[in-house]
N, C-alpha and C positions, 0 to 999 in steps of 0.2 A: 648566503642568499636568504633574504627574510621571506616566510610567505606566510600569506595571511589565510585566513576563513571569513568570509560575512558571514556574518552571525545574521541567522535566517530563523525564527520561529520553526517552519515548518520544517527544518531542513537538521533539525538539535540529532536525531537519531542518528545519520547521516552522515554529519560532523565527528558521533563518537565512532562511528566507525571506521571512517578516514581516517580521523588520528590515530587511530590505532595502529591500522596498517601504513598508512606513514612515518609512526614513529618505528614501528619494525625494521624500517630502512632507513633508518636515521635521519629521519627527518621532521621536523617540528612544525604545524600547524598551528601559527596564532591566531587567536581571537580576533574578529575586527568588527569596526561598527561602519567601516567605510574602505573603499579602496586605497592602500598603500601599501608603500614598502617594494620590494621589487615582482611577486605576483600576487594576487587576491582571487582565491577560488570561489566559486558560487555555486548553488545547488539551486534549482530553480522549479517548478512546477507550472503547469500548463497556463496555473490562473495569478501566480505571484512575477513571475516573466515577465510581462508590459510594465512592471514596477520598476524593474529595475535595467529596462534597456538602457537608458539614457546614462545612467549611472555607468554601466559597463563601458559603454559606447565613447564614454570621455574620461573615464580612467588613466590617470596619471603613470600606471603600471601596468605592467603586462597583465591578463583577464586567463582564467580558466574557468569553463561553466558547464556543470554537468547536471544529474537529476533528472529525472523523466522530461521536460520539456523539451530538455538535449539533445535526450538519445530519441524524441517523436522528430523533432527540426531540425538536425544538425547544420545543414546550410544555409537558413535561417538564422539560425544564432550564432554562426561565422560571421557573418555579414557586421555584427556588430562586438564579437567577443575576437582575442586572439585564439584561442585553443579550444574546443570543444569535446567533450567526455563523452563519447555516443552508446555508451553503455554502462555495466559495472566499473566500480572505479579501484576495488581495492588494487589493484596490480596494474590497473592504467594510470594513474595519477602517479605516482612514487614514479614511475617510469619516467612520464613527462618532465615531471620537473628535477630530475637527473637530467636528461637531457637538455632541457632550458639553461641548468647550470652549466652545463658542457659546451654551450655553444653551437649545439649541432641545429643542423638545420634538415635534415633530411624529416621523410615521414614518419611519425611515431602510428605503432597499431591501434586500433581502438580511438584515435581522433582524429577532428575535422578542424580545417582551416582556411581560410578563404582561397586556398589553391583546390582544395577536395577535402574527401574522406578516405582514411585509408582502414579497411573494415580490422574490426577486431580477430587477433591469432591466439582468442583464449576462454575457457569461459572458468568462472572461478569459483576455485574448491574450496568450500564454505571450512572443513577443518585445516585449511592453511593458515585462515586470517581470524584472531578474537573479536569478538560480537565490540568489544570498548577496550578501553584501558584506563587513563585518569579520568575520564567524560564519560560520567558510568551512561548506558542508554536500555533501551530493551532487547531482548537476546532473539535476535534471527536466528528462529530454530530452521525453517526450511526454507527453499527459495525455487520461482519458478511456480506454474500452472500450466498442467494439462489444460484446463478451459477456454476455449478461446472464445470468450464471452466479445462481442464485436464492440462494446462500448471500452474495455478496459483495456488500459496500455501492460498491466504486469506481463503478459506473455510474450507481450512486442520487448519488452527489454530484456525480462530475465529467460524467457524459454518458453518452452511447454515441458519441457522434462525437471521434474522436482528433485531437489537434492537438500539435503539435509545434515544437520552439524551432528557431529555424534552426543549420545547421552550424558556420559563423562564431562565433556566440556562443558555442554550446557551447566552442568550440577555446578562446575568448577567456577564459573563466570555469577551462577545464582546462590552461588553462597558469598557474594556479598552485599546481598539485599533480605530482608527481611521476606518481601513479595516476591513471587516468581511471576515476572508478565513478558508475555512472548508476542515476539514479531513473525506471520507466516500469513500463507495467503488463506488457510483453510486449516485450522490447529488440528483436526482429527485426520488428519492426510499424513501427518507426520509419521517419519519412519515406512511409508507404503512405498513400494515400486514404482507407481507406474501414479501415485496421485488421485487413481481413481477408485480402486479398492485398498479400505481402511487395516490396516495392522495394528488394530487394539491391542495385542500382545507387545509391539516395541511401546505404544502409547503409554500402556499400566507400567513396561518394565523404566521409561520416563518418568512418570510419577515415582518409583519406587526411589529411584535416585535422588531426586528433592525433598524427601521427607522431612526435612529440617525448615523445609518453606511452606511457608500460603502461600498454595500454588492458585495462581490464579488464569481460567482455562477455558477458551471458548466464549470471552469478553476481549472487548477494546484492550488490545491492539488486535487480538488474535480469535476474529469469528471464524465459526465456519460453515457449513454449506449443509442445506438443510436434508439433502437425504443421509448424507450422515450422521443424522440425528437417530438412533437409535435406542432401543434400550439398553442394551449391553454399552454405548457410548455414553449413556447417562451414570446410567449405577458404575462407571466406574471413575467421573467424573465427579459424582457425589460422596463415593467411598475416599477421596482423595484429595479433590480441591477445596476450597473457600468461598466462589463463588456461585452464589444462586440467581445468576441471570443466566444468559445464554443467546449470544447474541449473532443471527445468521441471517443471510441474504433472500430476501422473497422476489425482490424488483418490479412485478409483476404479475397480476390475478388473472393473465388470461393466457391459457396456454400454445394460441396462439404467435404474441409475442414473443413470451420466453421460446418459441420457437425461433422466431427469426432473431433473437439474440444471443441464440446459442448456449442457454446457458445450461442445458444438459442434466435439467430437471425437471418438474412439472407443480402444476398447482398443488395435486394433491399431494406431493410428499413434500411440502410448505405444510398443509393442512394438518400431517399426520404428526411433523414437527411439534406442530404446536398441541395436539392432543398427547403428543410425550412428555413436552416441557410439564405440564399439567398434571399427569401421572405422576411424575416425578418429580414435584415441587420447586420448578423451575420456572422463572419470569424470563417469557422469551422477548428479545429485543431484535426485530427485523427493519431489514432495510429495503425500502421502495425509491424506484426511480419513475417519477412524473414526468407528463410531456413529451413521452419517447415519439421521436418520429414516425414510428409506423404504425403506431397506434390508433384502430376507429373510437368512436362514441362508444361503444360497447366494450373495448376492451379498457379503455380507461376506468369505465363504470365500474367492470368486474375490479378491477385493483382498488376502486375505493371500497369498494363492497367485503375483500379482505382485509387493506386495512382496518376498518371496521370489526372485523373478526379479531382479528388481533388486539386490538386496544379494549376488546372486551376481557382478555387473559392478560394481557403486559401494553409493552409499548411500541411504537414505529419510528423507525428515522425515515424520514423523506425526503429528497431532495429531488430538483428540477434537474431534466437530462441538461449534459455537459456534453459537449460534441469535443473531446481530444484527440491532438494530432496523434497522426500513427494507427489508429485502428480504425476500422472499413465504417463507423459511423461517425470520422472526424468532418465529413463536409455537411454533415445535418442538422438542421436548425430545430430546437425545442418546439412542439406541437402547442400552441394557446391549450388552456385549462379549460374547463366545460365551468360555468357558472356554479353549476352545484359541487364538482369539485373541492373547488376554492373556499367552498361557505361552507363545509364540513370538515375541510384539514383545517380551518381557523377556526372551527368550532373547538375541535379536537385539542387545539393548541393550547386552545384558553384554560382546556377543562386538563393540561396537564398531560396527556395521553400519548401526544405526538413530539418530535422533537425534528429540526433538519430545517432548510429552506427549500420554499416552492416558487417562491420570486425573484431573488438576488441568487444566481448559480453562485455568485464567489462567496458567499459566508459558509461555501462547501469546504472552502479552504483556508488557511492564512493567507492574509494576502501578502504580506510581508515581513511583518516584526511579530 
C-alpha cells in the first residue's frame, strides 16, 4: 500500500514526526505534491483548511487529515475527508492505516468518519516515539499546557497536563545538529510537574547534557511565559545558551482582559519581564494579540501603550485575534482597530520595531505551501 504526505509548509515539523513513528511500524510515508497512490495524509491548520477542501473532497484516493483543524472539527472535516485524526497522531495514524490495509472496517480509536467519532483510548508518551528520524525537525521537548488561555487550541488537543521527553533523548536526537532548537509550549516549564512551577534544576541539568550544542532557548520555536521570567531563569540561560533574545507572550496591556483570557498572568509580570530582559542583556521579543473581542477603548489603548514600552527595549509580534475552532473564543469576531491604533503599529512597522499582522489574520500562518 503506497501512502503519501502533502507536503504542507506548515505541517514540515509534523511530517518529521509522523515519519518517524510510521517508520517504527514499518511503514513509509512518501512525499507528495498532490493526492495519490492508495492514501494521502494531510495536516492541516485552522487557516490553511479552506485550501485545501476541494482538493481533499475530490481525491482520486483514500484522504486522512489531521493537525489541529481536525482535532477543533472532526465532523466538519468528515464531511469531506475519509478518515479523520482527532488528536495526536503518533500511535493513531500507523494504526489506521494497518487497518485500511487490512480491510477492516470497524471503528478505529482516536478517529472520525462520516458515520461518527470514536474518541481516543490513549494519550501519548512522548519517550515511546523519536522527535524525527531521516526528516530531521525540531525536538518536542514537552507537550500539553496547564493554561487554558480561551483563544488557544494547544490544551483542547494535547491536554492541560505537561509531559515531557527525557534529557538523554533529547541530547541523543540534538547531537545531530550543530543548534539545539526546541518545540514546547513554554521552554522554562520543562521538566516541572505540574507546568506551573518552574524546575530550574532539571532545566540546568538539560543544558548540561547539550553541551556540545548552541543551545538555543526561550526563542522561536520555544518561547515562554513571562512570569517565568526570572533571574535565576536568566543567568542560567545566559551561563548556557546562544541566544540573546527572549521571546514571550504579553497579549495584552490590560489586566482586565488577560483576565477574561485566562492567561494566568498579569501586566505587571510582563513589565518586570522586560525590566529582566534588561538587567540581563537580553532583547525581549513579545507577542500581542489585537482586536480581541472583549476588549473596551481603554483597554486596547493600555496594550498599545505597552507595546510602546516594549519597542522602546526590543521588539513586538502582533497580530489580529483569530477566533479558532475548539476553544470557548471560536464564535467571536475580531473587534475594529481604533484609528490611532492602526497609525502607530504602522508607524512602528515602518521604523522596524514591530513585526506580525494586524489586518490579513492569515499571513499568521502558511497558508499552504
Amino acid at each position: 500500500m503506497q501512502v503519501n504526505w502533502r507536503e504542507i509548509t506548515a505541517a514540515k515539523n509534523t511530517f518529521a514526526a509522523l515519519y518517524a513513528a510510521c517508520e517504527a511500524e514499518g511503514i513509509t510515508l512518501r512525499l507528495s505534491g498532490g493526492p495519490e497512490g492508495d492514501v494521502t495524509c494531510y495536516s492541516l491548520n485552522s487557516i490553511n483548511a479552506p485550501h485545501f477542501q476541494d482538493e481533499i473532497a475530490s481525491a482520486p484516493c483514500i484522504t486522512i487529515v489531521g493537525g489541529p483543524h481536525a482535532a477543533a472539527c472532526p465532523a466538519e472535516v468528515a464531511r469531506y475527508a475519509d478518515y479523520v485524526v482527532t488528536g495526536e497522531g503518533e500511535h493513531t495514524l500507523p494504526r489506521l492505516l494497518r487497518a485500511i490495509k487490512a480491510g477492516e472496517t470497524g471503528p478505529v480509536p482516536g478517529v472520525a468518519t462520516k458515520a461518527g467519532i470514536c474518541p481516543p483510548d490513549h494519550t501519548v508518551f512522548l519517550p515511546a516515539y523519536p522527535p524525527f528520524s531521516q526528516f530531521k525537525g525540531y525536538i518536542e521537548i514537552s507537550r500539553g499546557c496547564p493554561f487554558g488561555c480561551a483563544y488557544c487550541q494547544t490544551p483542547r488537543i494535547f491536554g492541560r497536563r505537561m509531559r515531557h521527553r527525557p534529557v538523554e533523548e533529547i541530547a541523543r536526537y540534538a547531537a545531530r545538529f550543530r543548534d539545539a532548537r526546541f518545540v514546547t509550549p513554554n521552554a522554562l516549564a520543562y521538566g516541572s510537574d505540574d507546568g506551573i512551577h518552574p524546575r530550574l534544576d532539571r532545566v540546568e541539568r538539560l543544558f548540561r547534557a547539550l553541551h556540545k550544542n548552541q543551545i538555543y532557548f526561550g526563542t522561536f520555536p520555544s518561547e515562554v511565559r513571562p512570569e517565568f521570567v526570572t533571574d535565576e531563569s536568566l543567568d542560567l540561560i545566559s551561563a548556557h545558551c546562544a541566544n540573546r533574545r527572549l521571546h514571550f507572550g504579553a497579549q495584552s496591556g490590560s489586566d482586565r482582559v488577560l483576565g477574561l483570557l485566562r492567561r494566568g498572568h498579569t501586566v505587571a509580570d510582563v513589565e518586570h519581564a522586560l525590566d529582566l530582559c534588561r538587567d540581563h542583556g537580553f532583547m525581549p521579543v513579545v507577542d500581542f494579540i489585537v482586536g480581541l473581542p472583549c476588549e473596551e477603548d481603554e483597554d486596547e489603548l493600555a496594550t498599545l501603550a505597552l507595546i510602546r514600552e516594549v519597542t522602546r527595549r526590543g521588539q513586538a509580534h502582533v497580530h489580529l485575534f483569530i477566533p479558532l475552532p475548539g476553544t470557548p473564543m471560536a464564535n467571536l469576531r475580531p473587534r475594529w482597530l481604533l484609528s490611532e491604533t492602526q497609525r502607530d503599529l504602522g508607524r512602528l512597522a515602518l521604523n522596524g520595531k514591530i513585526s506580525g499582522s494586524w489586518d490579513d489574520p492569515e499571513r499568521r500562518f502558511y497558508r499552504n505551501r
